[in-house]
N, C-alpha and C positions, 0 to 999 in steps of 0.2 A: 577695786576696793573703793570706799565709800569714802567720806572725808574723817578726817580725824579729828578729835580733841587738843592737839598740840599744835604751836605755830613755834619754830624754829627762826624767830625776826632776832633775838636777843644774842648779841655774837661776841665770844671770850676773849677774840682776840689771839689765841692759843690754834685756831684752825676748828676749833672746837663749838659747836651751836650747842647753847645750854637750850632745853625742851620748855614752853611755860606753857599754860593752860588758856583756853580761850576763852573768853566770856561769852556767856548763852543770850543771845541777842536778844530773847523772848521772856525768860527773866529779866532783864535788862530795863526792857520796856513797861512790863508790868509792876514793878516793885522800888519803891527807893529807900534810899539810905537818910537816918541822920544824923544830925552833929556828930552823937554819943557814938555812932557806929549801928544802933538797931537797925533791923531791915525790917521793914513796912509794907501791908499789902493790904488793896484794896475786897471789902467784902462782895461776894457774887450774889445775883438775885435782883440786880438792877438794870438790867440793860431793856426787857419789854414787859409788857403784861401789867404794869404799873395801877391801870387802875381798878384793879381785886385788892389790889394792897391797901391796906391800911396806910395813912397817915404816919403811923407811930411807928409800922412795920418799915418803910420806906430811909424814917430817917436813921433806925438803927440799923438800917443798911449802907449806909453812907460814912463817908470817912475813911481814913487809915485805922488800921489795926495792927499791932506785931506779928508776925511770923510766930506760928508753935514752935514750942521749946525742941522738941524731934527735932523739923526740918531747919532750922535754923545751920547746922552744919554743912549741908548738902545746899543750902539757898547759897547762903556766902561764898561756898565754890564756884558755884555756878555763875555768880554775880561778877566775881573777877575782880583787880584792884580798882579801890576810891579814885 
């Protein structure tokens, strides 16, 4: 079997491992958190081929931006605790 989504580190004391979730290392990397709690993600389209692009097109590729309202559920799982 492959690896699983749970890590079993968290111990009850009981003899009993409660299950907790793992955080997606790749989300992790890509996205941050602020103060408030928002998750932040950087926009794509800037990494080569730069200069066909526009000046204008360039900087409004640049920056943080929020997470869409959809994934914002599934990001935050994924992200795992602050």
């Amino acid at each position: 079997m492959g690896a699983t989504q749970y890590d079993c580190r968290s111990y009850r004391g009981n003899g009993v491992h409660s299950m907790s979730n793992k955080t997606h290392k790749g989300i992790h990397k890509r996205l941050k958190r602020t103060a408030t709690g928002k998750v932040l993600r950087r926009r794509s389209g800037k990494r080569h081929l730069m200069s066909t692009k526009s000046a204008r097109r360039a900087r409004r590729l640049s920056g943080w931006r929020p997470v869409a309202k959809p994934d914002v559920k599934t990001t935050e799982k994924q992200y795992g605790k602050v």
